[in-house]
C-alpha positions as CSV (number, residue, x, y, z in Angstrom):
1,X,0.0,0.0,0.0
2,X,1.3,3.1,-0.9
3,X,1.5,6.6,0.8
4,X,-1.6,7.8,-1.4
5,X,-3.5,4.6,0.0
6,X,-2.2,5.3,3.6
7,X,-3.6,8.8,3.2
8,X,-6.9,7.7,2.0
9,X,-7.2,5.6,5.1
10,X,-7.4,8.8,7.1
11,X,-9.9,10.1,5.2
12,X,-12.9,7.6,5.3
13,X,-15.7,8.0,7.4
14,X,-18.6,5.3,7.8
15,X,-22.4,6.0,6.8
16,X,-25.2,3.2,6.8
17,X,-23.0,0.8,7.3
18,X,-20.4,1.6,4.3
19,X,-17.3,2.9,4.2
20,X,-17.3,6.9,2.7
21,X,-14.3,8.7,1.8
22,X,-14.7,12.9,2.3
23,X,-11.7,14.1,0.3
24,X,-13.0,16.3,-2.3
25,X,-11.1,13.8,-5.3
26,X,-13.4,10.8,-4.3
27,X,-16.4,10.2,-7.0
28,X,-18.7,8.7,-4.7
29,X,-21.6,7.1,-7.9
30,X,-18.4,5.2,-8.7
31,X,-18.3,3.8,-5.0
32,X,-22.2,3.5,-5.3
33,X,-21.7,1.0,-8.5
34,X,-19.2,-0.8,-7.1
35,X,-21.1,-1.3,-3.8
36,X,-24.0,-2.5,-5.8
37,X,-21.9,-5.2,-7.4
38,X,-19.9,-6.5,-4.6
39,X,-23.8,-7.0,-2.7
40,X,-24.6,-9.7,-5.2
41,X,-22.6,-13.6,-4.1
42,X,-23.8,-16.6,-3.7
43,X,-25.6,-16.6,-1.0
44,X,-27.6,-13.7,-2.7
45,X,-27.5,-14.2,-6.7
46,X,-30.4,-11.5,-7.2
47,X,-32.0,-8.7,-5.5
48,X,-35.3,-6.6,-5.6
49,X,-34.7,-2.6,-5.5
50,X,-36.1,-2.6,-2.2
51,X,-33.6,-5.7,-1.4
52,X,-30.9,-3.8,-2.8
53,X,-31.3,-0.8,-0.9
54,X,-31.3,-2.3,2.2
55,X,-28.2,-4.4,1.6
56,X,-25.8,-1.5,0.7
57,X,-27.4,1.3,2.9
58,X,-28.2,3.4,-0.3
59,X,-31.2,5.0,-0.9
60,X,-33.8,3.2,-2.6
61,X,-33.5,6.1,-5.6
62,X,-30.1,6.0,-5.8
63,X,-30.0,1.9,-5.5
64,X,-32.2,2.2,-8.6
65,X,-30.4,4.3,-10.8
66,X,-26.8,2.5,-10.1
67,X,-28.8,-0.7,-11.1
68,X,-30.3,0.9,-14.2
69,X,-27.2,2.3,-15.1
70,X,-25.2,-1.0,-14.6
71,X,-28.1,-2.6,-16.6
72,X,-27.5,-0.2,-19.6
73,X,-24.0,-1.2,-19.2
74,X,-24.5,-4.8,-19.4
75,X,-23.4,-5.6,-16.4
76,X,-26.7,-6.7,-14.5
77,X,-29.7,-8.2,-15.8
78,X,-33.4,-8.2,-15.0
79,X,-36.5,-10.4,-15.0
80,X,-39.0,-7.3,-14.5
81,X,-38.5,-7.7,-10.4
82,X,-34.8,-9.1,-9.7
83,X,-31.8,-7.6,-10.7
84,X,-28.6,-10.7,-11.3
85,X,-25.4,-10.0,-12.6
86,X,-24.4,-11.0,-16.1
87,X,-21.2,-12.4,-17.5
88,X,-19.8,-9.4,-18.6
89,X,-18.8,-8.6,-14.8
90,X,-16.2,-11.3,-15.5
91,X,-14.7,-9.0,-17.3
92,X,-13.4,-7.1,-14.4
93,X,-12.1,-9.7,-12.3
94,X,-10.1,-11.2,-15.7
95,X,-8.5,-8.4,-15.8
96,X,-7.0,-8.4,-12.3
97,X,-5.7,-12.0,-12.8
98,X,-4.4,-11.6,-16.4
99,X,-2.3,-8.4,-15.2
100,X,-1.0,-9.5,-12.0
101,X,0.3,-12.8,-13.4
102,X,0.1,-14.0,-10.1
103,X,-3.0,-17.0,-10.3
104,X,-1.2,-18.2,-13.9
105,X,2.1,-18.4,-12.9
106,X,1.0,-20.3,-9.5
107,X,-1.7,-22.5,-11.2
108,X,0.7,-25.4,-12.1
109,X,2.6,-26.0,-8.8
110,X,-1.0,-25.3,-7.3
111,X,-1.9,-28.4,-9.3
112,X,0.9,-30.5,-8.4
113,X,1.3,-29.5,-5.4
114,X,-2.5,-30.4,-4.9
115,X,-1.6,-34.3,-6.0
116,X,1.0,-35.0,-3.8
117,X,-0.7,-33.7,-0.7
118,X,-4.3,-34.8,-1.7
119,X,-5.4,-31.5,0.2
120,X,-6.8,-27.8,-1.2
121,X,-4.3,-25.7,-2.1
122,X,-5.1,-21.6,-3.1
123,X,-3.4,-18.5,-3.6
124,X,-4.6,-15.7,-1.9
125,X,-4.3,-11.7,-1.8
126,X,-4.8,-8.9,0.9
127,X,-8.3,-6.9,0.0
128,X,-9.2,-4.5,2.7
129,X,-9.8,-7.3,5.9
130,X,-10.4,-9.7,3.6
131,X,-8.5,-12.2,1.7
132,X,-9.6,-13.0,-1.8
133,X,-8.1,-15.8,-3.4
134,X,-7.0,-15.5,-7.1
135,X,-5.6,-19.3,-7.6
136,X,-7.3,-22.9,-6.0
137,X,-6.7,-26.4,-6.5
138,X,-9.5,-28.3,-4.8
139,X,-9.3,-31.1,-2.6
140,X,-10.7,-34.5,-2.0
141,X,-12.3,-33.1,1.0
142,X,-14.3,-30.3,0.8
143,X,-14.8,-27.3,4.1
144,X,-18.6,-26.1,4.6
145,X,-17.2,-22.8,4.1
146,X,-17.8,-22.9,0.1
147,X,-13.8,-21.7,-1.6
148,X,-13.0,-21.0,-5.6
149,X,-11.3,-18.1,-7.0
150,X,-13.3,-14.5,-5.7
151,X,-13.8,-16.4,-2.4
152,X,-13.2,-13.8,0.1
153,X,-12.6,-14.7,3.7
154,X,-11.6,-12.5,6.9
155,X,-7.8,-12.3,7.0
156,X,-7.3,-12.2,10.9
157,X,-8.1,-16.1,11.0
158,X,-6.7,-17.7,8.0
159,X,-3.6,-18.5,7.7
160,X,-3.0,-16.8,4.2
161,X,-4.0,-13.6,5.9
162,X,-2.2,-13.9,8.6
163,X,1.1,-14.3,6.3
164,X,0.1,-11.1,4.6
165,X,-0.1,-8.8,7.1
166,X,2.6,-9.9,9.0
167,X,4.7,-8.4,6.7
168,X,2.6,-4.8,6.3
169,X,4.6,-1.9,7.2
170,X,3.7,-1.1,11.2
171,X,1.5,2.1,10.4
172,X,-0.5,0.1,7.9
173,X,-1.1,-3.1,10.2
174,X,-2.0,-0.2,13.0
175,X,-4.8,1.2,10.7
176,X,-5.7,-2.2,10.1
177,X,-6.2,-3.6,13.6
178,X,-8.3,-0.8,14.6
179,X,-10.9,-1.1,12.7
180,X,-10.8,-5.4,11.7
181,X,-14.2,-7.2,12.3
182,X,-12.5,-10.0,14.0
183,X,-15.8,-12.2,13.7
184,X,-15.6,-15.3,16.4
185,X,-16.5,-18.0,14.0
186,X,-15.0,-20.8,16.1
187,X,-14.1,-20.8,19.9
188,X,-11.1,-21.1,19.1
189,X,-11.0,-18.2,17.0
190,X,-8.9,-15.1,18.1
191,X,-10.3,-12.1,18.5
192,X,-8.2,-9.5,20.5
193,X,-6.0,-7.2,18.2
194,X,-3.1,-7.7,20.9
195,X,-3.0,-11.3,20.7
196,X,-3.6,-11.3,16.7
197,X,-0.4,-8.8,17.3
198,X,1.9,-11.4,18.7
199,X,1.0,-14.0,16.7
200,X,1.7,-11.8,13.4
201,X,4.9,-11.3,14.7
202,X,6.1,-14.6,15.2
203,X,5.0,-15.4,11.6
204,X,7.0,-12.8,10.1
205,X,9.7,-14.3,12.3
206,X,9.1,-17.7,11.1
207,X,8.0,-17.3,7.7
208,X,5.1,-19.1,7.8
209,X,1.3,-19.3,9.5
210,X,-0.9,-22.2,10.9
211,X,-4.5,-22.0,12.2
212,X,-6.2,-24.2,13.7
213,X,-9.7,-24.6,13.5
214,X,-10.2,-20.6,13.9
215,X,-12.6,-20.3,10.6
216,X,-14.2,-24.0,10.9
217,X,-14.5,-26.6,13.5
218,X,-12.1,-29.3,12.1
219,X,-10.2,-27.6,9.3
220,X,-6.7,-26.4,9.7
221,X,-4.5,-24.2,7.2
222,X,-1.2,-23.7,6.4
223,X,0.5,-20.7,4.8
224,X,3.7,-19.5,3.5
225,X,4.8,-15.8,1.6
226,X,5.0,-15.8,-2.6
227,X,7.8,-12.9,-3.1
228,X,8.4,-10.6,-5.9
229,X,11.7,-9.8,-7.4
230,X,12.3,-6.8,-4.7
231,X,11.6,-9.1,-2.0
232,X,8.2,-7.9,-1.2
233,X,5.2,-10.0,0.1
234,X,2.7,-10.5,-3.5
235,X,0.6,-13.0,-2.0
236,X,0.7,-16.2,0.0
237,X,-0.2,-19.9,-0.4
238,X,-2.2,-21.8,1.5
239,X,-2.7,-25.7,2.0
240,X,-6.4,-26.7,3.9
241,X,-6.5,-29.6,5.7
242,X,-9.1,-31.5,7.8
243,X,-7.4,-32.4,11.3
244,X,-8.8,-35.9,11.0
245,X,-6.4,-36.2,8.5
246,X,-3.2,-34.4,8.9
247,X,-3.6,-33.2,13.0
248,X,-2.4,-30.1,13.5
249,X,0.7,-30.9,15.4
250,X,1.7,-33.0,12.4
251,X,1.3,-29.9,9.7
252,X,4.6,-29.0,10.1
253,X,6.9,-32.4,9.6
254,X,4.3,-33.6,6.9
255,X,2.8,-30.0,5.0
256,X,5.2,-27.5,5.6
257,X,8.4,-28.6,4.1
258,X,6.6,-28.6,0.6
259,X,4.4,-25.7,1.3
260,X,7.8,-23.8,1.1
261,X,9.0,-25.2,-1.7
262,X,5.9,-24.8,-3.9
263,X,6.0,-20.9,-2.3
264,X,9.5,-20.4,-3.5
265,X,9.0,-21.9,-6.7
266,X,5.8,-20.0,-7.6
267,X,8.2,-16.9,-6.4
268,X,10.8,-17.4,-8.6
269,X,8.5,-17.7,-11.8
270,X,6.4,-14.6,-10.9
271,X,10.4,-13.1,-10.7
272,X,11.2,-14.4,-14.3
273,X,7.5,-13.1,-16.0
274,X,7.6,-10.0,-13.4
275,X,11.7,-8.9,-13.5
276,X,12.4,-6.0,-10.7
């Protein structure tokens, strides 16, 4: 994140439930839209106006004329009462993955990585709290939390995000802690920033995370950092397990040696297609 990102944390206030920036360069329709997209997942495929309103705290007038404009655009689609997106959104999320690189240059080793554990293996990327994951290779066993590439999934308890910010610059992971959700989906799930503090430091010590059972009873995860060609953090790769399976006091003799590996190697190709 760079200083102009830093800056623009300061500068965001919350209204209905959404985040609003009040410097005078912020074009807040544009934040409407893309509010009105990022409502629509699979847990809710199609919305009414009413519906839509309510779910992104705008207006029911304003919710209205961002869907008719994204409907003009071909972007959302209608049956005369529910609005649904249409393939054309793809379109924005392609173009992410094609310019980063990132997803097809760690695809492969995702894959074969993926065989010779027999367990999920993603790629994942630092969004706001969030980690969204750009790359998967799914396992034989499947979590109840549903995962493919666009999954997004709270950083402070998954082992990708953990890896990520543990290597944010201190002001940034400051700005961060104050204002994560840190949602107790497990009991074992952490929840003070302190705590979530110490941890992140002993991964950046370490080089790698493990959590246990702190998004879903019974599934454990495994992360390490992908690097770019000026050593920085680009993403991290993860490896989900069930713990009736690989226990989590076995992750590191039996995971963790080729979760490093497979990290390195996906590092140095994104180096060769991404030179400093």
């Amino acid at each position: 994140m760079g200083p102009s990102a830093r800056d623009g944390l300061r500068s965001v206030r919350r209204r209905a439930g959404r985040r609003v920036h009040v410097d005078k360069e912020f074009i807040q329709s544009l934040e409407k839209g893309l509010t009105v997209l990022r409502a629509f997942s699979r847990d809710t495929p199609s919305f009414t106006l009413a519906e839509m309103a309510k779910a992104t705290g705008l207006s029911r007038a304003a919710a209205r004329r961002v869907v008719l404009t994204l409907q003009s655009l071909g972007y959302v689609g209608t049956d005369g009462r529910q609005f649904f997106l249409l393939p054309k959104v793809l379109e924005l999320g392609y173009a992410y993955l094609s310019a980063s690189g990132l997803s097809t240059v760690a695809q492969p080793h995702l894959d074969a990585l993926n065989v010779t554990l027999g367990e999920a293996c993603s790629v994942g990327v630092l969004s706001d709290h969030d980690v969204i994951y750009v790359a998967r290779a799914q396992g034989q066993r499947r979590m109840t939390t549903a995962m493919s590439i666009g999954t997004r999934l709270e950083a402070t308890c998954t082992a990708v995000g953990r890896v990520l910010l543990a290597h944010l610059p201190d002001e940034e992971l400051d700005a961060f802690l104050a204002d994560a959700p840190f949602t107790p989906f497990t009991p074992h799930t952490v929840t003070s920033p302190d705590e979530l503090r110490g941890l992140l430091a002993v991964v950046r010590e370490q080089g790698w995370a493990v959590v246990d059972q702190e998004l879903e009873i019974g599934f454990c995860t495994a992360a390490a950092p992908i690097r770019d060609a000026e050593d920085q953090v680009v993403g991290a790769l993860n490896v989900g397990m069930h713990t009736a399976r690989v226990p989590p006091e076995e992750v590191v003799d039996r995971v963790l040696p080729r979760l490093l590996d497979t990290a390195g190697a996906i590092g140095l190709k994104y180096r060769e297609r991404r030179p400093a």
